[in-house]
C-alpha positions in Angstrom: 8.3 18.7 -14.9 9.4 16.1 -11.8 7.8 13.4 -14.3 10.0 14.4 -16.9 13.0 14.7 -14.9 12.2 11.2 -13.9 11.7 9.5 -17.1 14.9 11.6 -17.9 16.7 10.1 -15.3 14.9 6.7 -15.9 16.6 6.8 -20.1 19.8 7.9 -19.0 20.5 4.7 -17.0 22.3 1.6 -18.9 20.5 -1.3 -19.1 21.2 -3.5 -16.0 21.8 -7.3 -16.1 19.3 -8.9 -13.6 22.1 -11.1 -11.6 24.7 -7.6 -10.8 22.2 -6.4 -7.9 19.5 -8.5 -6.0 16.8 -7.1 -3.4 15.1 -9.2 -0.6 11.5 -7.7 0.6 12.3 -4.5 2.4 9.2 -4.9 4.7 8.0 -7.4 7.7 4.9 -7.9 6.4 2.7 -10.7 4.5 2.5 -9.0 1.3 -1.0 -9.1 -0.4 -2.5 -10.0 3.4 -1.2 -7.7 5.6 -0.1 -5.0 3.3 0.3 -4.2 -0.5 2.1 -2.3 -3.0 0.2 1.4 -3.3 2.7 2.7 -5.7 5.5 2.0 -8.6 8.0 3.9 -10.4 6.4 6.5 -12.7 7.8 5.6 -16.1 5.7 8.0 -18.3 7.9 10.0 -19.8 5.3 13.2 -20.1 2.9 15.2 -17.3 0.9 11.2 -17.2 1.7 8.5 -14.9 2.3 4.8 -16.0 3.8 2.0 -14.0 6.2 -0.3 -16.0 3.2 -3.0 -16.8 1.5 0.4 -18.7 -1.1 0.5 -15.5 -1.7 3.3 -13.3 -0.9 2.1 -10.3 1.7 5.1 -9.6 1.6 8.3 -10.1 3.8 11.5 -11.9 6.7 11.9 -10.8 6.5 9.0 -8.3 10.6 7.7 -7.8 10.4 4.8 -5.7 7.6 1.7 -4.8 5.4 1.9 -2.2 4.6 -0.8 0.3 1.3 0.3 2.2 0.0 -0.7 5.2 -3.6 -1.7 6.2 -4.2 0.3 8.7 -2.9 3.3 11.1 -3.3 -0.2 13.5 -0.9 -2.0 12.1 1.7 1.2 12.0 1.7 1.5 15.9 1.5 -2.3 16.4 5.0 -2.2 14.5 5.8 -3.1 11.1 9.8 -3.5 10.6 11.7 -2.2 7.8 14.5 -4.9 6.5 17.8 -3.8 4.7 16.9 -5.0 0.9 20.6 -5.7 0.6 24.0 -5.6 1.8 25.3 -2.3 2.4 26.6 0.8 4.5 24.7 3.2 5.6 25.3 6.9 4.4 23.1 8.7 5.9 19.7 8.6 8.4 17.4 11.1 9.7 15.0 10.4 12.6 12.6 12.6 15.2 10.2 13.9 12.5 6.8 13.3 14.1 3.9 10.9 12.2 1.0 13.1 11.2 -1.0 13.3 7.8 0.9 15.1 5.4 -1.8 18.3 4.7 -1.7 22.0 4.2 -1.7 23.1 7.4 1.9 21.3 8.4 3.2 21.5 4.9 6.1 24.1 5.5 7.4 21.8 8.6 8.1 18.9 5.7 9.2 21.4 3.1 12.8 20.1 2.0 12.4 16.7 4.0 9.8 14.8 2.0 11.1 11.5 2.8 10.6 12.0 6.7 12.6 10.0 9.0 14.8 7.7 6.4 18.1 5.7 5.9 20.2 5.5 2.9 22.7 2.7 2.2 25.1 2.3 -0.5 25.9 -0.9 -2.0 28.4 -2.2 -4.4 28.7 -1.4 -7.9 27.0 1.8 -7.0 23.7 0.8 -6.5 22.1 2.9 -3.5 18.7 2.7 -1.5 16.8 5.0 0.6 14.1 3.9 3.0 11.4 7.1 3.2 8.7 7.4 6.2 9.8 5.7 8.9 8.2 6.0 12.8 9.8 8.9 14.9 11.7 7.2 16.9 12.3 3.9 15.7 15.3 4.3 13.6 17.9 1.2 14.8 21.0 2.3 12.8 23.5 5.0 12.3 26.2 6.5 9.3 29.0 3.8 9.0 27.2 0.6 10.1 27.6 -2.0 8.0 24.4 -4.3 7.4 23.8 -7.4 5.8 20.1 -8.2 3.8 17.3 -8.5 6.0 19.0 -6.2 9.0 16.3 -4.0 11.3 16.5 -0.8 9.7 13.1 0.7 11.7 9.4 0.9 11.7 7.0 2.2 8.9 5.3 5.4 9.9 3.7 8.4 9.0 6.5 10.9 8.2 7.4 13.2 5.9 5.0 13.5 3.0 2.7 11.0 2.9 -1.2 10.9 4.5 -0.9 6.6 4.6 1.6 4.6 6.4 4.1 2.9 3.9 7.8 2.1 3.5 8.7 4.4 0.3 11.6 2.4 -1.4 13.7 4.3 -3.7 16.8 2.4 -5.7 19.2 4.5 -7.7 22.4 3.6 -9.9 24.9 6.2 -10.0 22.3 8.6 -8.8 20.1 7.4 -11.7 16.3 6.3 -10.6 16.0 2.8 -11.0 12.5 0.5 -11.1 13.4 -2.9 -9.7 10.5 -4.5 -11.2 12.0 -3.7 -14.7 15.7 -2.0 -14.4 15.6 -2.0 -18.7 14.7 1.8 -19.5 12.5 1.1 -23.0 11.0 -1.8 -20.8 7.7 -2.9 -22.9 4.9 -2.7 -20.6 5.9 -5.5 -18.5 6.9 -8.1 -21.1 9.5 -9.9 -19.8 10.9 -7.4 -17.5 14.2 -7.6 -16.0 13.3 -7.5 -12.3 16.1 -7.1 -9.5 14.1 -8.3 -6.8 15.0 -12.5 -5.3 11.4 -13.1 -5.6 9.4 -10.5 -7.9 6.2 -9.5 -5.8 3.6 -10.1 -7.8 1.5 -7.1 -9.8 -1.4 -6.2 -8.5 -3.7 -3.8 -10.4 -5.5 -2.4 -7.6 -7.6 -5.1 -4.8 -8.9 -5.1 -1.1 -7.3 -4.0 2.2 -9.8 -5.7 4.1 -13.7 -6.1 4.6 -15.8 -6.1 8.3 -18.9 -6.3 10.0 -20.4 -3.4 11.8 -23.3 -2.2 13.9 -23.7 1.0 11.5 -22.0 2.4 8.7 -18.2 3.2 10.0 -16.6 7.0 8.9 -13.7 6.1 6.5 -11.0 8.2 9.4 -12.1 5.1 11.8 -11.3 2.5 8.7 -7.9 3.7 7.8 -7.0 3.9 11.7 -8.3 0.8 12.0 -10.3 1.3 14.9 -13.9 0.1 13.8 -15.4 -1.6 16.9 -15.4 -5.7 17.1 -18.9 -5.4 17.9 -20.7 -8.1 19.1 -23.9 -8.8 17.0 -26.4 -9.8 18.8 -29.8 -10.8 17.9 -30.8 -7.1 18.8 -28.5 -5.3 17.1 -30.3 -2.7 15.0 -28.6 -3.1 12.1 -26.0 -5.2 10.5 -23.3 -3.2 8.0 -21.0 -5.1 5.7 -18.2 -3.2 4.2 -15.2 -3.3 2.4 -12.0 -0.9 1.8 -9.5 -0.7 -1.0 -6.7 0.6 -3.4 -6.1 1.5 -6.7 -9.5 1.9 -7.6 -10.4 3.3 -11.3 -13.4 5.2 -12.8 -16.2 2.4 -13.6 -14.8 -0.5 -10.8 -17.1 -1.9 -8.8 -17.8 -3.0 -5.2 -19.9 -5.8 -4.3 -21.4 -6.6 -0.9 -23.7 -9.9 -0.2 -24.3 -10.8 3.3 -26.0 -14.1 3.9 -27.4 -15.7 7.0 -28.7 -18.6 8.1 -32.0 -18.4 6.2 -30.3 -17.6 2.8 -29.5 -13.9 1.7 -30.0 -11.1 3.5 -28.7 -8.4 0.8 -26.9 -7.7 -2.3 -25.5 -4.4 -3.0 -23.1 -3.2 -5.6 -21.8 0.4 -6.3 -19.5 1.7 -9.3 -16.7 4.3 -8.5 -17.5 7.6 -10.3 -13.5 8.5 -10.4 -10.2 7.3 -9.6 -9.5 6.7 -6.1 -6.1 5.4 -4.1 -8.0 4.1 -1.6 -12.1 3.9 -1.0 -14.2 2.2 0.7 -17.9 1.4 0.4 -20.5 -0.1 3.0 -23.9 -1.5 2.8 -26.3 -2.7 5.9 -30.0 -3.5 6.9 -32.5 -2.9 9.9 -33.4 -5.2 12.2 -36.0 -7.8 11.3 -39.6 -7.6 13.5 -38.5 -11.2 15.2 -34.5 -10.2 15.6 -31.6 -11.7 13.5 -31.9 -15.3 13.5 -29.3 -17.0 15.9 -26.6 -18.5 13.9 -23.6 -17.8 11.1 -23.4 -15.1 8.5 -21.0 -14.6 5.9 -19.8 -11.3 4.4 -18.4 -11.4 0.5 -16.9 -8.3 -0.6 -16.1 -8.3 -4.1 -14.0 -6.0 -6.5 -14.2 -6.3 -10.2 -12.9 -4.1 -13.1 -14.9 -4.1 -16.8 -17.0 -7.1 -14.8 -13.8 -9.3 -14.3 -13.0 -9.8 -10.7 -9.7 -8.4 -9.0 -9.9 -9.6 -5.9 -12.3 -11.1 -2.8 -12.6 -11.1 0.8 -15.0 -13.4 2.8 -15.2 -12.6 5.9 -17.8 -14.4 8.9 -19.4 -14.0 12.6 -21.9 -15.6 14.2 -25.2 -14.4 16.1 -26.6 -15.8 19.4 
């Protein structure tokens, strides 16, 4: 039903000329490094999800895009949250705390989804709402009048959401609006109309990041990002490689090769039985007899989809 409503919504709104409306990045962040987009637009118009390149990188019913963080790290380090354009802001909401959306506080976010948020309304009735912002870190009130790029917040954990992201919703006369194609009957991303200064590029799914470890890390310590710096020694028992990412899809596969400095030390590869946001896979061996041999190793994580490769992440340390 809410995917309906949305492609509803989505039909009802006139085709928009790409120069009437332009958004700046809406997030402090290096985009593809330090974060990525988790989430676009649903445009499916039945119970399915579809993002406007035909992918599944959304999901149904899903009104906005959504820039991800890393880590739970990165969160409390503070990520800032950037007006996308000029505008006034109508309304703000802060003081909801940053937890895991789950069953158990569901009722608490029941009617207030979007967590601490701003809303701004621009000309030509264009409007944008900022979703999930940190409790407490809201820098703006009704009536202030911002230019692009203005301090909104900080992404957080509010509301309804069990990652840290900046949900970004633009509407046009109250009409849902995808800013990577604002064309309703867009054609699976063929030349979209795109509102956005400098289109992010689309990304089908990739890695968050890859590490070493002393033993194989729980996935609550890779999201937090809190997996010890550990420093290998020739002693260490064992030596873990892993790697964590989005967007993953029935069949993809993970590849882990750790070499050191007397060629390669293993080669590991796992396929993903079902669809998963985010995953993470990890891959390690014992100690030799004589101890790791002093000097570099390198880390390749790999992911690859029908055995063509999405994305890579080298990653080094050395052992004295």
């Amino acid at each position: 039903m809410r995917a309906a409503l949305a492609a509803v919504i989505l039909s009802l709104a006139a085709p928009v000329a790409a120069g009437d409306f332009v958004l700046d990045l809406p997030i402090g962040c290096d985009l593809g490094e330090t974060c990525h987009i988790q989430h676009f637009v649903d445009r499916d118009p039945g119970k399915g999800a579809m993002d406007f390149r035909c992918g599944h990188m959304t999901y149904d019913g899903h009104k906005g895009t959504d820039f991800a963080l890393a880590t739970l790290a990165d969160m409390r380090r503070g990520v800032d949250i950037l007006t996308a354009a000029p505008g006034v802001v109508t309304a703000q909401r802060d003081g909801m705390p940053d937890m895991a959306f789950d069953d158990g506080n569901a009722a608490q976010v029941e009617g207030r989804e979007c967590g601490n948020g701003v809303v701004i309304e621009h000309e030509g009735g264009w409007e944008t709402q900022y979703c999930h912002m940190k409790s407490g870190s809201i820098a703006v009130s009704e009536g202030d009048r911002l230019s692009a790029g203005a301090v909104l917040g900080q992404v957080g954990l509010s509301g309804k959401t069990t990652f840290p992201h900046l949900h970004l919703s633009v509407r046009r006369e109250a009409a849902v609006i995808d800013p990577f194609d604002v064309d309703p009957a867009g054609n699976c991303g063929y030349n979209p109309l795109s509102i956005w200064r400098e289109t992010p590029p689309y990304r089908a799914g990739g890695l968050i990041g890859a590490g070493f470890a002393d033993g194989v890390p729980t996935y609550d310590a890779i999201r937090d990002g809190s997996v010890p710096e550990t420093d290998l020694t020739r002693d260490s028992a064992v030596l873990v490689l892993f790697g964590f990412a989005y967007g993953g899809r029935e069949g993809d596969e993970m590849r882990l090769i750790l070499t050191g400095p007397e060629g390669e030390i293993l080669s590991h590869a796992e396929r993903l039985d079902r669809a998963q946001a985010q995953f993470f896979r990890a891959a390690g061996k014992r100690r030799p007899a004589a101890g790791w041999p002093a000097g570099p190793y390198e880390g390749l994580v790999i992911l690859l989809r029908d055995d063509v490769e999405l994305d890579r992440k080298p990653i080094r340390i050395r052992v004295d």
